[in-house]
N, C-alpha and C positions, 0 to 999 in steps of 0.2 A: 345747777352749781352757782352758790350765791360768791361772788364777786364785787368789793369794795376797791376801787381804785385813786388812789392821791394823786395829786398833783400841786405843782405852783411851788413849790419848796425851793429855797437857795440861799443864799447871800446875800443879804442886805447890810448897808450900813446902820446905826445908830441914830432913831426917828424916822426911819424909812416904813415903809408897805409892802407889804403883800399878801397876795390873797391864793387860798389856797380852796380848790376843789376835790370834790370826793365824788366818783362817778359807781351808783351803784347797780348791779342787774342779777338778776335770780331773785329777789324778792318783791313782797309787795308796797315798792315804797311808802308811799302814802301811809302808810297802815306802822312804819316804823318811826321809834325815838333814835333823831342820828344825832352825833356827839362827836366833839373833837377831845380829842383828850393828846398829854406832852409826858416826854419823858427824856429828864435831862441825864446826862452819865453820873453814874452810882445814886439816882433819886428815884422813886416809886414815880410810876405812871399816874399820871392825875387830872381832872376833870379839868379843861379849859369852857367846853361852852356846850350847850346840848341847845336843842331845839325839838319840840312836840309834833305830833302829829296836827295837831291844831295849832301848831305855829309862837307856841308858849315857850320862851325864852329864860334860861339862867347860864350864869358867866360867873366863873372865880373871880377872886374880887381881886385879885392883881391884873385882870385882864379888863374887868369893867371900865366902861368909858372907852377903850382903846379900842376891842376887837367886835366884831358883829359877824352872827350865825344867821347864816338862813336860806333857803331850802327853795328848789324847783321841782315838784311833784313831775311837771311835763317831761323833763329831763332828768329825774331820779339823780339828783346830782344836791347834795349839799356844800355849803361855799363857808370857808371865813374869812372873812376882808381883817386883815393885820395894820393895824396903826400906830406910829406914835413908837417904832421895835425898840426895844431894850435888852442890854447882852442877856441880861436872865431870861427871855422868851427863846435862846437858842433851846433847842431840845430836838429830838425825831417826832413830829404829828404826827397819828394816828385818827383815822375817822372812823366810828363804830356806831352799827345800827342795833338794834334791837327791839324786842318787846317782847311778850311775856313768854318764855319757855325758849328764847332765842333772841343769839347774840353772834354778832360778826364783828371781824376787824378786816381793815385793812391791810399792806403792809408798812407803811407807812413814809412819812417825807422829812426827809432833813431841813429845818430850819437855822441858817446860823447870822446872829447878828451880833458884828461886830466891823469896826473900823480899820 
């Protein structure tokens, strides 16, 4: 049973941090593209930052410079470190793995930033 689990989500102020984790089991990590992707009320879910199996990185560019993905094969756990939060980064995270012919989600974590 493949199982993507979040964490780290809440309440920050405006320029604050956080970082969020994604703990996954039933698959073969390593071997998967993990991704965080955001979905704000009434907007389409959408790609915040993925990370490769080989450790190859892309970030939406309203996140560039701010947020950083990246991944613990020992602990099948992918992480995003939140920087710099701005009211529009509130939305639900979601961490999803994948690769060819499969795809997981999480359920995801509420981020809300504001003052």
């Amino acid at each position: 049973q493949v199982q993507l689990v979040e964490s780290g989500g809440g309440l920050v102020q405006p320029g604050g941090s956080l970082r969020l984790s994604c703990a996954a089991s039933g698959i073969i990590f390593s071997a998967y593209t993990m991704g965080w992707y955001r979905q704000a009320p009434g907007k389409q879910r959408e790609l915040v930052a993925q990370i490769t199996r080989s450790n190859n990185t892309n970030y939406a560019a309203s996140v560039e410079g701010r947020f950083t993905i990246s991944r613990d094969n020992t602990k099948n756990t992918v992480y995003l470190q939140m920087n710099s939060l701005k009211p529009e980064d509130t939305a639900v995270y979601y961490c999803n793995g994948r690769r060819i012919h499969s795809s997981h989600w999480g359920q995801g974590t509420q981020v809300t930033v504001s003052s």
